[in-house]
C-alpha positions in Angstrom: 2.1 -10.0 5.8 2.9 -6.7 4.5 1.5 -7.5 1.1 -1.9 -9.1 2.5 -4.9 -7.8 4.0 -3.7 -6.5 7.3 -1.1 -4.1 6.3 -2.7 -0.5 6.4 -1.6 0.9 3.4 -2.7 4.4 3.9 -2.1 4.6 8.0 0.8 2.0 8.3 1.0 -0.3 11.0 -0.4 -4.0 11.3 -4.7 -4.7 12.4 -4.5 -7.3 14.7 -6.2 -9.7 12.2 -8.8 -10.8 9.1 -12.4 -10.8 8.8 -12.3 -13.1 5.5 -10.6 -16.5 4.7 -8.3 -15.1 2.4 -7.0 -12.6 4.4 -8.1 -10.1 2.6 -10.3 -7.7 4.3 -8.5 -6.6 7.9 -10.8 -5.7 11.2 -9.7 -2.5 11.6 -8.0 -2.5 14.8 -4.5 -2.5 15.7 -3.0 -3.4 19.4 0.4 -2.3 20.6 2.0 -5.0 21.8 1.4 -6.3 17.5 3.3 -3.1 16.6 6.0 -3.9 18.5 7.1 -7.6 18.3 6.1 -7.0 14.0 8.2 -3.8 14.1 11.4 -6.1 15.8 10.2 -9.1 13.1 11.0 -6.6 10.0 14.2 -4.7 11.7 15.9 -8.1 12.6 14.9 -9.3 9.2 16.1 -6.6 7.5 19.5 -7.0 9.0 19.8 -10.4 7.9 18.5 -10.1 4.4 19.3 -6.3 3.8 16.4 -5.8 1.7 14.9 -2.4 1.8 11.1 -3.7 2.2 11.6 -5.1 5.8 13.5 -1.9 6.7 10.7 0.4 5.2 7.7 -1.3 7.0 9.7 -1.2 10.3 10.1 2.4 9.8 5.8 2.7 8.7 5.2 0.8 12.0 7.1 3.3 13.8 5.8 6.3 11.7 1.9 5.0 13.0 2.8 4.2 16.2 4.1 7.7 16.9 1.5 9.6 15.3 -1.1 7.8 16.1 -0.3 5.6 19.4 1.2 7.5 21.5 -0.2 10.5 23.9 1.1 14.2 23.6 1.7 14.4 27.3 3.8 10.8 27.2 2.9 7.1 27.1 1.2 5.3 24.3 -2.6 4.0 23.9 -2.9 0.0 23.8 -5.3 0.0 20.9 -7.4 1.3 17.9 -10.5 0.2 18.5 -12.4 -0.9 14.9 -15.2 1.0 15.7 -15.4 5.0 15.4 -17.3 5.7 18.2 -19.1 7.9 15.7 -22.8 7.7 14.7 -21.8 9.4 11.3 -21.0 6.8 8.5 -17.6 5.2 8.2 -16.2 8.1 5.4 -13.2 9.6 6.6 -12.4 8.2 10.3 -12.1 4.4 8.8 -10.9 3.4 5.7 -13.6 3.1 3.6 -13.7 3.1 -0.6 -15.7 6.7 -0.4 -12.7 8.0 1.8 -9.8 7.4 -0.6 -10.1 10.2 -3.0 -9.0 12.3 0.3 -5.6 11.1 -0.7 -5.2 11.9 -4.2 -6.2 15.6 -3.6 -3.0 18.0 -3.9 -2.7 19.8 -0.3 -5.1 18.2 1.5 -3.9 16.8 5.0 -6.1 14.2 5.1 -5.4 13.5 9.1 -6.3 16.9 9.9 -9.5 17.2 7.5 -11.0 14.2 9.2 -9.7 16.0 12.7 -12.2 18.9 11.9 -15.0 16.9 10.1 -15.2 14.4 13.0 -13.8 15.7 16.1 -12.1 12.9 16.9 -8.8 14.7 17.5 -5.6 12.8 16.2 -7.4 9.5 16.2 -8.8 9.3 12.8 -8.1 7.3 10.2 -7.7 7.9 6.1 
């Protein structure tokens, strides 16, 4: 799973599932309770297999969930919704092919640029 279509390579974590056949192209949201059970999946299958890959995307599903799931003031949100909420188009608060060259700029914080672009606080995505 981690090397297809739903694995978000840029914002970690798992969306919940594919728009295409093939796998390929994910729907861009991502539930909780997904998080979870795939974050216990890769830990427990890293300790069985001790190969660094399961221990890694447990500790990306983690990495998202905390930065980008949970509230300041406690708790965490259920989901990222796929859709914005934004009448702007789809560069910089969803993945999108335009967005990407955010990431190969040297000392740009790409979660922070899209903050102030879009005002959607720490719910943006890169």
């Amino acid at each position: 799973m981690r090397l297809g279509g739903i694995y978000d390579q840029l914002g970690y974590g798992f969306h919940r599932y594919s728009t295409d056949r093939e796998w390929l192209v994910p729907h861009f949201e991502k539930m909780l309770y997904d998080q979870a059970m795939l974050a216990l999946a890769y830990l427990e299958t890293y300790q069985v297999s001790g190969k660094k890959i399961y221990a890694d995307t447990a500790r990306e599903i983690f990495t998202y969930v905390l930065r980008d799931m949970s509230h300041t003031e406690g708790g965490f949100y259920s989901a990222e919704d796929a859709d914005s909420g934004n009448s702007l188009p789809a560069l910089g608060c969803f993945p999108s092919p335009a967005s990407f060259h955010y990431a190969q700029e040297p000392g740009v914080n790409c979660h922070d640029d899209c903050a102030k672009r879009h005002q959607h606080g720490s719910h943006c995505r890169i």
